[in-house]
MARZA-56415 format. One record per residue (C-alpha): residue in three letters; x, y negated, z. Coordinates in steps of 0.02 Angstrom, whole numbers, plus 50000, padded with zeros to 5 digits. Last residue first. Example, Ala and Ser with C-alpha at 12.3 -4.5 7.8 and 13.67 -1.06 7.14 Angstrom:
2
SER506845005350357ALA506155022550390
This chain:
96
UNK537224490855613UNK537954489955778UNK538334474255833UNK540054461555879UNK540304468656043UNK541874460056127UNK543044472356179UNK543524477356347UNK542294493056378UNK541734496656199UNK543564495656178UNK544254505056315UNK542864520056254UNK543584518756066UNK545374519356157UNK544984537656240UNK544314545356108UNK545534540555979UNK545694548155794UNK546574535355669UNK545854523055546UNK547204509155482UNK547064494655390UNK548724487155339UNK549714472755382UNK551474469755292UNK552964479755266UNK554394471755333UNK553554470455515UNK552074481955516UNK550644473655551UNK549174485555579UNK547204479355569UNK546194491055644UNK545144507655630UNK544654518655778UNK544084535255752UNK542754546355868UNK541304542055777UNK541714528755661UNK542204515255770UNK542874494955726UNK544004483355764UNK544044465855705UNK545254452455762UNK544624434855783UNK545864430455785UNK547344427755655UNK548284443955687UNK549184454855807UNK548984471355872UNK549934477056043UNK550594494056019UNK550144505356164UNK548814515356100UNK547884498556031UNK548654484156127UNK547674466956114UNK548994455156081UNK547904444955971UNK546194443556032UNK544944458256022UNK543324459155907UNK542364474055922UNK541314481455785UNK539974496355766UNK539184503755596UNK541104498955509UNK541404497755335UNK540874481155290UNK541394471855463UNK543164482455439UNK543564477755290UNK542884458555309UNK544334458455457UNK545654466655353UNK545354455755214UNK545544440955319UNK546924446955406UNK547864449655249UNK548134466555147UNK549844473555096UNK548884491755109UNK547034495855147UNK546314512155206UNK547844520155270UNK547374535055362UNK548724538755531UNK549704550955573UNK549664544255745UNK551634546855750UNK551604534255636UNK551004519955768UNK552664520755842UNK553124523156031UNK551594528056101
């Protein structure tokens, strides 16, 4: 993947920080990961002040974004595949 727009994907948050990212995401989210910086997300490594928090809804991911010039952002975008890496590499932090 060689941009993270070609994902089309939902902005949830915009000019946010890591912090607000990570509470986004623990609020929002029934099931959480937390990945260290570098992580790569559809080929895009993610980076952020750890711990980073991912989370699933159904078949979406959502995650912090950093856009260089732009700022971080949460994004949710469709991914079977990387939902399954991530319950497989990432750290669990509970299902609500």
């Amino acid at each position: 993947m060689a941009c993270i727009d070609e994902l089309n994907p939902e902005f949830l948050l915009r000019g946010a920080s890591f912090a607000e990212c990570r509470t986004a995401v623990e609020k929002r989210c029934r099931e959480v990961y937390y990945v260290d910086p570098g992580y790569a997300i559809f080929d895009t490594h993610i980076i952020g002040v750890p711990p980073i928090a991912v989370g699933v809804e159904d078949t979406f991911i959502v995650f912090p974004f950093t856009k260089p010039c732009y700022g971080t952002f949460l994004i949710r975008v469709p991914g079977d595949e990387e939902v399954e890496r991530l319950r497989q590499k990432g750290r669990p932090g509970g299902k609500r």
